[in-house]
C-alpha positions in Angstrom: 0.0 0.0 0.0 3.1 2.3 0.9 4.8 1.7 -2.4 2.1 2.0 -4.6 1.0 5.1 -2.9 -2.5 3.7 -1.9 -2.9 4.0 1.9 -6.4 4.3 2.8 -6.5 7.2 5.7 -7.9 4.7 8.4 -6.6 1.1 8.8 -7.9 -1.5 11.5 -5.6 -3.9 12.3 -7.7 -6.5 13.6 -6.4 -10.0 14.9 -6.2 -12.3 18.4 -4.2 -11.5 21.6 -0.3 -11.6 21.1 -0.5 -12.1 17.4 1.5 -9.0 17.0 -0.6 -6.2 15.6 1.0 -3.7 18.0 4.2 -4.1 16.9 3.0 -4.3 13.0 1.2 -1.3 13.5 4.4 0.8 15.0 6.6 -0.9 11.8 3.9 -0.1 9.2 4.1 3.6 10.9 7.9 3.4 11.0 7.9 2.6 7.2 5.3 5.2 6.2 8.1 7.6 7.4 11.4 6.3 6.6 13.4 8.6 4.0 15.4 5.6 2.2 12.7 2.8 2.3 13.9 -0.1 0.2 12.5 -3.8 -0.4 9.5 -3.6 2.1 11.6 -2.7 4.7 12.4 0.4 6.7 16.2 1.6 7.0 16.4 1.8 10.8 19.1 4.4 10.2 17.4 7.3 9.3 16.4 9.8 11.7 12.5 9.4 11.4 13.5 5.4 11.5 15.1 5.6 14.5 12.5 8.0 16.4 10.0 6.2 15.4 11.4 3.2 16.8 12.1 4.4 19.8 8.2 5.9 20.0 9.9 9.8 20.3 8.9 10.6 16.9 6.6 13.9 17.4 4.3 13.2 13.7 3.6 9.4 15.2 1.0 9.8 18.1 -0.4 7.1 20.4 -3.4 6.4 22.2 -4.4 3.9 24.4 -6.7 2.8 28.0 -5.9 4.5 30.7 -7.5 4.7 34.1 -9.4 7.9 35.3 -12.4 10.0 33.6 -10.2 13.1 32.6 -7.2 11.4 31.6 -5.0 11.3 28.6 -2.7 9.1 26.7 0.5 11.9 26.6 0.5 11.4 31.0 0.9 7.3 30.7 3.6 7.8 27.3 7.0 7.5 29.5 5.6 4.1 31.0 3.8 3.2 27.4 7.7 3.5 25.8 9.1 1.5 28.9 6.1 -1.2 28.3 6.2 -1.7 24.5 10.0 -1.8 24.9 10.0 -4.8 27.6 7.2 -6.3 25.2 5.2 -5.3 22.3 3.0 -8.2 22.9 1.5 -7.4 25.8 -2.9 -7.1 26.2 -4.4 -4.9 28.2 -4.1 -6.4 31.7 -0.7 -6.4 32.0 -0.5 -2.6 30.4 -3.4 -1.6 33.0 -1.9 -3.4 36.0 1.3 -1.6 35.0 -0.3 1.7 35.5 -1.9 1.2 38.3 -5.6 -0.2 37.8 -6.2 -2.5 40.7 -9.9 -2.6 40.8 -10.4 0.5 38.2 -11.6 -0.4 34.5 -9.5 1.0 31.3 -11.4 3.6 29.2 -10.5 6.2 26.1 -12.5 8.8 27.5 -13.8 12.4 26.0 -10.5 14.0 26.9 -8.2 11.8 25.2 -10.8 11.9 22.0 -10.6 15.8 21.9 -7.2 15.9 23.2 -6.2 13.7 19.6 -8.6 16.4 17.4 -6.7 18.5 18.6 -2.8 17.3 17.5 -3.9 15.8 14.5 -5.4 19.3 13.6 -1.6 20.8 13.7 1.2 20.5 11.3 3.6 18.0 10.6 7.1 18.4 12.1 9.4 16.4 10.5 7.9 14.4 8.2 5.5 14.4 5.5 2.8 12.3 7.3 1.3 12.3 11.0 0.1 9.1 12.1 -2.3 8.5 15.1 -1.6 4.6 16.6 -4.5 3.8 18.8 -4.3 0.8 20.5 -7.6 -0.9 21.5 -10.5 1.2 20.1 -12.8 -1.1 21.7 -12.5 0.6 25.1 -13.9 4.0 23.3 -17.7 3.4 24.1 -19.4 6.0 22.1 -17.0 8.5 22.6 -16.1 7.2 19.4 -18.5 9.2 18.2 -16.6 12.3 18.8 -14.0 10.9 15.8 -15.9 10.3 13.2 -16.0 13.4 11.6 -11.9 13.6 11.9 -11.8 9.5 10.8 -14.3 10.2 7.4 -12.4 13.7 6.9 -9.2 13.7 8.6 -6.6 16.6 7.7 -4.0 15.9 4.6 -1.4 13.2 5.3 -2.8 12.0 8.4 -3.3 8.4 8.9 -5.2 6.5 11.6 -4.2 3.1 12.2 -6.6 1.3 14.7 -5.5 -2.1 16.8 -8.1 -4.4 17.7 -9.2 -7.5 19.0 -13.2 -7.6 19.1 -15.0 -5.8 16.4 -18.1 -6.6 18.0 -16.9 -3.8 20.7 -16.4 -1.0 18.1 -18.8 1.4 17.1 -20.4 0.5 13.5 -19.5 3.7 12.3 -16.3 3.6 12.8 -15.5 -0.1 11.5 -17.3 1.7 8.1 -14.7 3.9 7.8 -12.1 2.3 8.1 -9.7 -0.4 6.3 -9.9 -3.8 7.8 -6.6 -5.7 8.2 -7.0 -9.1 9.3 -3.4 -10.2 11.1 -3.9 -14.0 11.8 -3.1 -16.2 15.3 0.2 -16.9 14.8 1.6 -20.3 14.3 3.2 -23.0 16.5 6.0 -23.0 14.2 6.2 -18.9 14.3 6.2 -18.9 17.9 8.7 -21.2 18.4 11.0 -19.2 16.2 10.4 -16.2 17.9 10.8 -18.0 21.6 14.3 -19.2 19.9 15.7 -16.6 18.8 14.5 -13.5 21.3 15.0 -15.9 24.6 17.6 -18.7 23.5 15.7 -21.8 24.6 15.8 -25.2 23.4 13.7 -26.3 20.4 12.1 -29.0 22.9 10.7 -26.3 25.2 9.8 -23.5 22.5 7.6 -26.6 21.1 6.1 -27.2 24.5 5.2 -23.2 25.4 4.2 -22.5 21.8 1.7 -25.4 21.6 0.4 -24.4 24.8 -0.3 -20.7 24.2 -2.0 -21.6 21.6 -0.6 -18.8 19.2 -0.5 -16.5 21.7 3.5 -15.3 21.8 2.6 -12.7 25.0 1.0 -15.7 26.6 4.2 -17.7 25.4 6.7 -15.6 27.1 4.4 -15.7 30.5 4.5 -19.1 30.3 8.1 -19.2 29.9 8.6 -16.8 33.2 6.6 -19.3 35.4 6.2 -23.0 36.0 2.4 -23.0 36.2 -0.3 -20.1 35.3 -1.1 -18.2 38.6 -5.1 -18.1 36.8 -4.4 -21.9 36.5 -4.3 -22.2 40.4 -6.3 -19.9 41.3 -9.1 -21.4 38.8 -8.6 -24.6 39.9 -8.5 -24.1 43.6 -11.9 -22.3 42.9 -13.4 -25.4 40.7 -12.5 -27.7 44.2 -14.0 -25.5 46.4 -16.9 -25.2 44.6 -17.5 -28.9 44.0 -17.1 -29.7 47.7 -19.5 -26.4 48.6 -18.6 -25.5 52.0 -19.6 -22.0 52.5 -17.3 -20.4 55.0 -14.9 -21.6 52.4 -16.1 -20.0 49.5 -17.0 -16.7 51.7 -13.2 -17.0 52.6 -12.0 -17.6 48.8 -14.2 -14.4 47.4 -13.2 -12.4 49.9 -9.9 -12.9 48.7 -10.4 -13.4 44.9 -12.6 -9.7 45.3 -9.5 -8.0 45.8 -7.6 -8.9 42.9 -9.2 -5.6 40.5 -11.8 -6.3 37.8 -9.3 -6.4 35.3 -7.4 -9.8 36.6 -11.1 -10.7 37.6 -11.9 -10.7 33.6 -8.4 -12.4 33.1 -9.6 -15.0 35.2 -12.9 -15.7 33.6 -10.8 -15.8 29.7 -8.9 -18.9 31.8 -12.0 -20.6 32.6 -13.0 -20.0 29.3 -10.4 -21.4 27.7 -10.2 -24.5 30.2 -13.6 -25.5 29.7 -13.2 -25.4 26.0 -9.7 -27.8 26.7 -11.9 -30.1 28.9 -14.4 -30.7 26.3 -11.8 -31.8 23.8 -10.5 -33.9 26.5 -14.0 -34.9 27.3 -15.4 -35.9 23.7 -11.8 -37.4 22.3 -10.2 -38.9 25.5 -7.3 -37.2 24.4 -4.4 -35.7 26.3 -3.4 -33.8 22.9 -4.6 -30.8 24.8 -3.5 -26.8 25.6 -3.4 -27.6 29.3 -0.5 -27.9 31.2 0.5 -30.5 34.5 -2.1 -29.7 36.7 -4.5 -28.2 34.4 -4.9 -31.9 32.1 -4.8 -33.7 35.4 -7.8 -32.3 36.9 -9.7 -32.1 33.8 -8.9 -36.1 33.1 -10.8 -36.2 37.0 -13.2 -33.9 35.9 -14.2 -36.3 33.6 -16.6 -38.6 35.7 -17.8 -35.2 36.9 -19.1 -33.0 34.2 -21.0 -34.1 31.1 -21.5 -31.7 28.5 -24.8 -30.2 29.2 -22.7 -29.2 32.4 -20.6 -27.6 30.6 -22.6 -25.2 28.3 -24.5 -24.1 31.8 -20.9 -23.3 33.3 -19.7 -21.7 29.9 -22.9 -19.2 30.4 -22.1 -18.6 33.8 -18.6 -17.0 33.1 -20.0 -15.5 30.3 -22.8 -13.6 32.7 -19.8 -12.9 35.1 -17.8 -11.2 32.4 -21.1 -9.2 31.4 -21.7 -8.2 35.3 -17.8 -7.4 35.9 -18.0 -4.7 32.8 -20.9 -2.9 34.5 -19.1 -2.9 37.8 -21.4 -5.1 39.6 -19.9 -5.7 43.2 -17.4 -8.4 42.7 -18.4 -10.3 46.4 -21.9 -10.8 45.7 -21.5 -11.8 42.0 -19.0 -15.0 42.4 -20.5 -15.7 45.6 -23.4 -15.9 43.5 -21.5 -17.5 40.6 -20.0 -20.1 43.7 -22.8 -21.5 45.0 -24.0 -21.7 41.4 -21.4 -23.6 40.3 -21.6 -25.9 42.9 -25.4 -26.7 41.8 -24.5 -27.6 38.7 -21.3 -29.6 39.4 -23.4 -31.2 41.8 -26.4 -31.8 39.3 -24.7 -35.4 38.3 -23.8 -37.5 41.6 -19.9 -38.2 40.9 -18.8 -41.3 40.0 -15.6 -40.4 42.2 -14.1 -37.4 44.6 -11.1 -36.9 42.2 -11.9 -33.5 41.7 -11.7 -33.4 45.7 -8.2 -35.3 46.2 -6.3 -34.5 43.5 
């Protein structure tokens, strides 16, 4: 599109968690400026090349979630620089636990939209085109209404280039007018490479992270920090307790689980989502060919005699709903109390063949 001089003015960059889009987008961005461009790749030698690469480059803006109602971007861009530098794979937990969050939800609010009106609406200072990177329009609400004119008409040389994950979360007018680029899941095989060559680990364990992040090279590199997933732990600590159903227990556990920040509390429920969907391949193939690691494909083996799969579509709703009640700030306590002793009616809905779940 650079080379044949057909950018469209808004691009959406849409693709799953730690695929890489982020870092494609700041590239793409990094080319559009680069004075000696050559073979589909910048210079990195340049002086827009290597601002730009170093995020520094004042005609290449970003925007992103923060935390607060009258917040912008520009306050958070020292620790944005730091973050993307330490890992341009990261999602949105990790960059809003970094600044702070705890129990606070990330937003784009009305002063950040204004606040981008407002430097896109100046002049270029070094280079022939300004570029606005925002990261996560999803979390714009309908203050993406505010951008639509600038999107539809923005001023010459200016390109937006929008990151996502969930289109269902963007405005419709906005996904209208823009570009959509799909950027696939990346492969086993790609993430191994990466893991290889940007950590130096064997091929044997690359193999084993990469097929257990399941494309996922931010999830990868977690993996790689730690022996097993904290979520994992915590999940399945929760799954116990709720299958034995003792209720100073459970009043203990949410107590706990409640001070964690509604953030990690969604993180959570994307675990359970993802184990549940593990445990019914386990379930319907008998087969330990599965994401899950140790612990994880133990228990779900155990859940077996436990759980059919009518079971499993009730618990499947029931993190949905708790993902739907987190967003709207419902009080964490009551809702996975609520969700606990649920889940203990519907684990308990089929008398166990066995107490594995209990012992093991």
């Amino acid at each position: 599109m650079v080379d044949g001089d057909r950018i469209p003015h808004a691009l959406i960059f849409l693709g799953p968690a730690g695929c890489g889009k982020l870092a494609l987008a700041m590239a793409f961005a990094q080319y559009l400026l680069c004075d000696n461009k050559a073979e589909g790749a910048s210079c990195d030698k340049c002086a827009n090349c290597i601002k730009a690469s170093k995020l520094i480059h004042p005609d290449v803006h970003y925007s992103f979630p923060t935390i607060g109602t009258n917040v912008k971007s520009d306050q958070f861009l020292p620790e944005w620089r730091k973050a993307i530098d330490e890992n341009p794979y990261l999602n949105v937990n990790d960059w809003l636990q970094r600044i702070g969050a705890e129990n606070k939800q990330g937003n784009i609010n009305k002063e950040e939209c204004l606040n981008i009106i407002r430097k896109l609406s100046l002049k270029t200072f070094e280079s022939k085109n300004k570029v606005l990177i925002m990261w996560l329009p999803e979390f714009l609400g309908k203050e993406g209404n505010r951008l639509l004119k600038l999107i539809e008409e923005p001023p010459e040389n200016t390109n937006f280039i929008l990151v996502a994950e969930n289109s269902d979360l963007i405005l419709n007018t906005i996904m209208s007018r823009c570009q959509i680029v799909k950027i696939n899941q990346l492969s086993d095989e790609e993430v191994v490479e990466g893991l290889k060559s940007k950590k130096g680990i064997s091929e044997e364990k690359a193999h084993s992270l990469a097929y257990l992040s399941d494309g996922n090279f931010n999830e990868a590199l977690k993996l790689l920090e730690q022996d097993e997933n904290d979520n994992a732990n915590l999940f399945l600590e929760w799954m116990r307790k709720c299958y034995i159903g003792n209720g100073p227990d459970l009043v203990s556990w949410v107590e706990g689980f409640a001070k964690i920040g509604r953030e990690n509390q969604k993180q959570f429920l994307r675990y359970g989502l993802h184990f549940m969907r593990e445990y019914m391949t386990v379930k319907m193939t008998n087969n330990t060919v599965v994401r899950l690691r140790g612990k994880e494909l133990q228990t779900a083996n155990n859940l077996t005699k436990v759980i059919e799969f009518d079971q499993i579509e009730q618990i499947v709703q029931l993190f949905t709903d708790c993902s739907y009640y987190i967003e709207r700030n419902a009080n964490p306590k009551i809702l996975f109390l609520d969700a606990s002793i649920q889940l203990n009616q519907i684990l308990k809905t089929k008398k166990a063949v066995g107490r594995s779940i209990v012992n093991n």
